[in-house]
C-alpha positions in Angstrom: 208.9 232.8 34.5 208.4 229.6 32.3 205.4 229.3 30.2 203.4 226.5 31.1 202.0 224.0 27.8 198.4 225.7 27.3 195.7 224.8 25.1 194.8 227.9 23.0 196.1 230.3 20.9 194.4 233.2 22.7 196.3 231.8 26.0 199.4 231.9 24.3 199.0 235.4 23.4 198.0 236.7 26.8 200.6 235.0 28.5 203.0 236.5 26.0 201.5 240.1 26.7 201.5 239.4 30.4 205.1 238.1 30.7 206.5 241.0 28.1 204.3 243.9 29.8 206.2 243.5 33.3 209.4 242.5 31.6 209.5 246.0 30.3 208.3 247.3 33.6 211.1 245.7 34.9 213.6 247.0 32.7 212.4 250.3 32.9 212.3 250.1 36.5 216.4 249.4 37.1 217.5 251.5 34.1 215.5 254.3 36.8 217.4 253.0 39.4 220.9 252.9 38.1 221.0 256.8 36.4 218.7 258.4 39.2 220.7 261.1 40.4 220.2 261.2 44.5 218.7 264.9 44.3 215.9 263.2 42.4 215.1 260.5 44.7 212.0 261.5 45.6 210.5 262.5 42.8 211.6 258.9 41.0 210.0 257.7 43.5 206.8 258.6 42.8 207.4 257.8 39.3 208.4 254.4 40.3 205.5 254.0 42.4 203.1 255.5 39.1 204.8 253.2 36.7 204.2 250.4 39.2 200.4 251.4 39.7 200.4 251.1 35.2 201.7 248.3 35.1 199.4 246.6 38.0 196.6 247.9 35.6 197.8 246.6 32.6 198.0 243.4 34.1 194.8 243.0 35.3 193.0 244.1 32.4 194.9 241.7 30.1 193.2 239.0 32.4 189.8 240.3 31.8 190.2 240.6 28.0 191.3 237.5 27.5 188.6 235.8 29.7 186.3 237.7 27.4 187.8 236.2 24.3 187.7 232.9 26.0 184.2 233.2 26.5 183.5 234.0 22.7 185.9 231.6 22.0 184.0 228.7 23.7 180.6 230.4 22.3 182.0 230.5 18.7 180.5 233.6 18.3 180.8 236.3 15.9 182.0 239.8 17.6 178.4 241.6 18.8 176.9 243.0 21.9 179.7 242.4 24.1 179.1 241.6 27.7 177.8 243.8 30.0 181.3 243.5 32.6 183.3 241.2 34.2 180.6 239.8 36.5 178.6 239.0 33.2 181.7 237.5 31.4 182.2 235.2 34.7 178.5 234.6 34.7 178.1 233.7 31.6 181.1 231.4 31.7 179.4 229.7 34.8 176.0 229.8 33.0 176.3 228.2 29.9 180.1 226.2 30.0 179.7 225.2 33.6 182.8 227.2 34.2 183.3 228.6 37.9 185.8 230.5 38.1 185.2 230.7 41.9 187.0 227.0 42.1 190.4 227.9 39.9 193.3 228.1 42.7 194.0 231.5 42.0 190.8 233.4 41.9 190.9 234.4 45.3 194.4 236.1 44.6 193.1 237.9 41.4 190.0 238.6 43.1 191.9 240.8 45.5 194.1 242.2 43.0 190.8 243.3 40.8 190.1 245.0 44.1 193.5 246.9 44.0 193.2 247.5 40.6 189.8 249.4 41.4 191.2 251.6 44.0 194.1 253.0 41.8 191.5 253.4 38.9 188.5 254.7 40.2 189.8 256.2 43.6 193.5 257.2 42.8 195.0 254.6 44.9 192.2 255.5 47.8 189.6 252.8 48.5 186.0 254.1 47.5 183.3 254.8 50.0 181.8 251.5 48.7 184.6 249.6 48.6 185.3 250.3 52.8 181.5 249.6 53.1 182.4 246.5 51.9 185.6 245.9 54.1 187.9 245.7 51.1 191.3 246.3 52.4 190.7 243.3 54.6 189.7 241.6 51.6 193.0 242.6 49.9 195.8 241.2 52.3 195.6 237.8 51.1 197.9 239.0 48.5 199.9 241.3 50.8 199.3 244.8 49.1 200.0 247.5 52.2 197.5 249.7 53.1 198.7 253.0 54.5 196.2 256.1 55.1 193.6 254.3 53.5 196.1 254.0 50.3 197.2 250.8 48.9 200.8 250.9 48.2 202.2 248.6 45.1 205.6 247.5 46.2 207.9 245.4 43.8 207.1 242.5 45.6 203.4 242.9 45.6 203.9 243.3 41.6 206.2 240.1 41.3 203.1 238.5 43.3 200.2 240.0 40.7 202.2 238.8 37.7 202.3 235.2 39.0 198.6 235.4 39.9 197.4 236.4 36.4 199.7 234.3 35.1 198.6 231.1 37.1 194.5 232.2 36.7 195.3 232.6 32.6 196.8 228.8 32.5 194.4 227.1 34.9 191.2 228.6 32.9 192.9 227.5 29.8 193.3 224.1 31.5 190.0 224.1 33.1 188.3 220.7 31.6 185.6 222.0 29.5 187.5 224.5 28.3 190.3 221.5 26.5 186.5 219.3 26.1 185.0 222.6 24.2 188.2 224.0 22.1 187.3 225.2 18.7 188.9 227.3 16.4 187.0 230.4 16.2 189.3 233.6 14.3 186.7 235.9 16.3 188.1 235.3 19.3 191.8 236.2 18.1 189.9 239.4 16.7 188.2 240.4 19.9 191.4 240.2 21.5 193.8 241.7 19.4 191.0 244.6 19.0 190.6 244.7 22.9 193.8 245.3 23.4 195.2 248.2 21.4 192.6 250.3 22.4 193.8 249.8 26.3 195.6 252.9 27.9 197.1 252.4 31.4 195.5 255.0 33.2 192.5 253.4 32.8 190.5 256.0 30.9 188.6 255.1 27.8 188.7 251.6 27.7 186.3 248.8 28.5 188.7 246.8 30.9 188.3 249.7 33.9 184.9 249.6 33.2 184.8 246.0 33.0 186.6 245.6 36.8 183.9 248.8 38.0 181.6 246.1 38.3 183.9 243.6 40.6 184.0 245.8 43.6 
């Protein structure tokens, strides 16, 4: 995975996070693989299929922090009130830098994988009653996530795929136009997401991202 030139330091930093959290996925994933003993293979699988489901998590939320400290970024605000969720962050980004996200390539892609990322957090890998109201496992194949008794399943491949979608949604909002027009330097935003970030823990629990990507069911 070849980092593409970006604008921002902010960018750089996510893309750093994002390429180094599956890399160490990765690594942990085949060290399982070589030394699993085959009286254990079931129960490495499930830890595979946990440390997949992390990971997934991880990634995700590293795409909503750093669209948060985008957003300040652009603002060049001081840390305050932060937004109210992801829907405000992309709101706000559509609202006052006449930034939809809705037209970057990938948003569909991440879209879906916010959606996935929602079932393992709020519904332990079941969709929500809200989420089915809302047909979301239809909404989710366009990334190719399986859905087996109403459970989405996180397969290496569908986690290769998540990877290159935040990747590709981190560099094209870095790219967008008025994001290169509007480019400051503003230390808050290295601040909000260095802060952000150490206070994330992959199950979800206690952290703003989950409750950030609560809102984008």
């Amino acid at each position: 995975m070849t980092p593409e030139p970006v604008t921002l330091k902010i960018t750089e930093d996510a893309l750093e996070e994002l390429i180094t959290t599956y890399a160490r996925h990765t690594a942990t994933a085949v060290g399982r693989s070589r030394d699993r003993p085959r009286h254990r293979v079931g129960l490495d699988r499930d830890a595979a299929s946990a440390d997949r489901a992390a990971c997934w998590l991880r990634m995700v939320s590293i795409v909503e922090i750093y669209t948060e400290a985008l957003l300040r970024h652009l603002a060049d605000e001081a840390p305050g009130r932060a937004p109210g969720g992801w829907s405000d962050v992309i709101g706000l980004l559509r609202r006052r830098h006449n930034i939809d996200v809705a037209d970057i390539p990938a948003w569909e892609r991440l879209e879906a994988c916010l959606l996935v990322r929602n079932a393992v957090a709020h519904g332990l890998g079941r969709f929500t009653a809200k989420q089915l109201e809302k047909e979301t496992p239809r909404k989710i194949r366009v990334i190719g996530v399986p859905v087996r008794d109403g459970m989405v399943v996180i397969t290496a491949t569908s986690l290769a795929d998540c990877v290159e979608t935040c990747r590709e949604f981190i560099t094209k909002l870095d790219t967008h136009p008025q994001v290169t027009a509007e480019a400051i330097t503003a230390p808050a935003a290295a601040d909000t997401w260095a802060q952000r970030l150490s206070h994330f823990h992959p199950d979800g629990a206690g952290q703003r991202p989950g409750e950030a990507g609560s809102r984008s069911r």
